[in-house]
PALUMKE-214420 format. One line per field, with one value per residue (C-alpha): residue number from 1; residue in one letter; chain; x, y, z. Coordinates in steps of 0.1 Angstrom, whole numbers. Example, Ala and Ser with C-alpha at 12.3 -4.5 7.8 and 13.67 -1.06 7.14 Angstrom:
residues 2
n 1|2
res a|s
chain A|A
c1 123|137
c2 -45|-11
c3 78|71
//
This chain:
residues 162
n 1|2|3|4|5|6|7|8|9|10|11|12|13|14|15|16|17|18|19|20|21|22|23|24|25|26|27|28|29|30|31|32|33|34|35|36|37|38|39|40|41|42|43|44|45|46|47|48|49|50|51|52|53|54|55|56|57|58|59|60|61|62|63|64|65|66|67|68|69|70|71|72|73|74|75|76|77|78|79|80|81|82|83|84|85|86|87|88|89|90|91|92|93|94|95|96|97|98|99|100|101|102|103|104|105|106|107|108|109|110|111|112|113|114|115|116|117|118|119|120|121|122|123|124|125|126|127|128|129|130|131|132|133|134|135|136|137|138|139|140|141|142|143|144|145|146|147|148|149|150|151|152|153|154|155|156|157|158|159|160|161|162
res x|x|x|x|x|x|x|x|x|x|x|x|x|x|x|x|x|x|x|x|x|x|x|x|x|x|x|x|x|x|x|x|x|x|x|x|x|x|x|x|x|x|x|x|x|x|x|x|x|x|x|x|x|x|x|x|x|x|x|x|x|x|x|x|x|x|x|x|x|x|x|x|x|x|x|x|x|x|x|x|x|x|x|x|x|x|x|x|x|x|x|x|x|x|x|x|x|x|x|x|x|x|x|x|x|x|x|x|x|x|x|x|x|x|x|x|x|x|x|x|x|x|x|x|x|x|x|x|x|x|x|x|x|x|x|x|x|x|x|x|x|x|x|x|x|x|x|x|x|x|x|x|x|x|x|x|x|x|x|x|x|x
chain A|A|A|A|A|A|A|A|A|A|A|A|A|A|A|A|A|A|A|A|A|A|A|A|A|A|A|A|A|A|A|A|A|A|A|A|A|A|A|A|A|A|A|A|A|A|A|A|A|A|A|A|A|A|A|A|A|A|A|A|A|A|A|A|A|A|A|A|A|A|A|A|A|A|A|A|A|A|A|A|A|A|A|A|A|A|A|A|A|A|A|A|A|A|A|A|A|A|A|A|A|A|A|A|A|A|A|A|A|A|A|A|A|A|A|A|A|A|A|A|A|A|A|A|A|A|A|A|A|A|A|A|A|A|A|A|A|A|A|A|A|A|A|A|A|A|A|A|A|A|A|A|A|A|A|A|A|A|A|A|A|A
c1 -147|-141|-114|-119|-114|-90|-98|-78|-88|-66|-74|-47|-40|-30|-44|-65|-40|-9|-28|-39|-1|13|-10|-10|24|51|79|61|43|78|92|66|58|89|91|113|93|108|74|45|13|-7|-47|-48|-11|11|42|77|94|115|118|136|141|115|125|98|106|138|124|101|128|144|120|116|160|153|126|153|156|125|104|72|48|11|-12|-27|-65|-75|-65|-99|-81|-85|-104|-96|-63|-64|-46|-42|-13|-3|-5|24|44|74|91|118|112|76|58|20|13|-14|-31|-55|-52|-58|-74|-64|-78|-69|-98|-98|-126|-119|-133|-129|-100|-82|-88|-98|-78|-92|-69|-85|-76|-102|-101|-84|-110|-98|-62|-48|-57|-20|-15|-43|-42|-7|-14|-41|-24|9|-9|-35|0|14|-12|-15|23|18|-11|14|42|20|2|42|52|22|28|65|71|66
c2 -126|-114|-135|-113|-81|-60|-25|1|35|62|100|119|157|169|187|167|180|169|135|126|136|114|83|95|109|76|93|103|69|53|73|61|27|17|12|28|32|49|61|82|60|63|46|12|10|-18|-1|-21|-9|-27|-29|-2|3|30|65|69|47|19|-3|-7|-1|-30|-54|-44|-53|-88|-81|-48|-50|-77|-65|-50|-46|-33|-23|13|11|42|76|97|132|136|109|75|58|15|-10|-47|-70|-102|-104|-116|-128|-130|-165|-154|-185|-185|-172|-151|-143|-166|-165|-140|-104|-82|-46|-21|9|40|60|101|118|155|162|187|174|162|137|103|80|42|13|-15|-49|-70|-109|-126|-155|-158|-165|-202|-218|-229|-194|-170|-176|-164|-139|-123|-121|-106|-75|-74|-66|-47|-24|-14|-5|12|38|47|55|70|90|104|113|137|155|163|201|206
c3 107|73|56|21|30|53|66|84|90|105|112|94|108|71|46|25|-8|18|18|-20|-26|-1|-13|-54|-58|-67|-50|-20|-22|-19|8|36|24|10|-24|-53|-86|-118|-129|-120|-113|-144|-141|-159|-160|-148|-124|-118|-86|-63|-23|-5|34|45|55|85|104|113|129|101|79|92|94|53|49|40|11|-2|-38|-45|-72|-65|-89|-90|-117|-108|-111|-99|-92|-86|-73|-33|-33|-44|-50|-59|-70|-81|-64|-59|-20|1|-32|-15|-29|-52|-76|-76|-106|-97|-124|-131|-96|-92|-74|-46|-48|-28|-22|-2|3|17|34|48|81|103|127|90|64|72|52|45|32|23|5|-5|-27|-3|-9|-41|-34|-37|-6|4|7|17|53|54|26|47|82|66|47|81|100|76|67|101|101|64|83|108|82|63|93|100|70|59|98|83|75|36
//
């Protein structure tokens, strides 16, 4: 097993420019994933957002209520136009008192390939190794769970009507 790196792949039956704007786009990032940033996402810029409910799903939606209004902050690395999309995070930094700053982070990366039945879309997160021990196995199982749930929201939202 690969305790560095998660991988999730989904077939998305969208356009591949329905897609990029979906993953690329801060608003329309925020709407399936649940997020609210102020800001489009810029390469080598650091984004401040905060926590908001979901609007694809509720049962996802609730299971995001506790977290509503937490901080969540990335640092763009890459926006490659219908094709790559990444970012750097402090994974599962959920304790309110706790400062991350100093521990090392994640990258994620969402990844687009058109094919003829859509566009296959790859998230992946990988440095999970380097994560303070007390907290990668915890780390890694919460964004394993949750990035499955993210490909779903993500897989509804670009089938909506434009």
């Amino acid at each position: 097993m690969n305790t560095d790196q998660i991988c999730k792949q989904a077939l998305l039956k969208a356009s591949l420019d329905r897609v990029w704007r979906a993953i690329s786009n801060s608003n329309e990032f925020g709407i399936w994933f649940g997020v609210k940033f102020d800001d489009p996402f810029v390469a080598g810029q650091a984004m401040r957002g905060h926590i908001v409910p979901t609007q694809m799903d509720p049962e996802v939606a609730e299971m995001q209520k506790p977290h509503v209004g937490k901080p969540f902050n990335i640092v763009v690395e890459q926006l490659e136009p219908r094709n790559l999309f990444s970012f750097r995070w402090h994974p599962f930094a959920i304790e309110p008192d706790k400062d991350y700053s100093s521990e090392p982070t994640t990258l994620v990366a969402f990844a687009l390939e058109e094919t003829p039945g859509g566009v296959l879309l790859t998230i992946s997160e990988t440095g999970f190794d380097q994560i303070p021990l007390e907290r990668r196995a915890k780390a890694f199982a919460a964004n394993d769970g949750g990035w499955t749930h993210q490909l779903i929201l993500v897989e509804k939202y670009v089938g909506l009507p434009e």
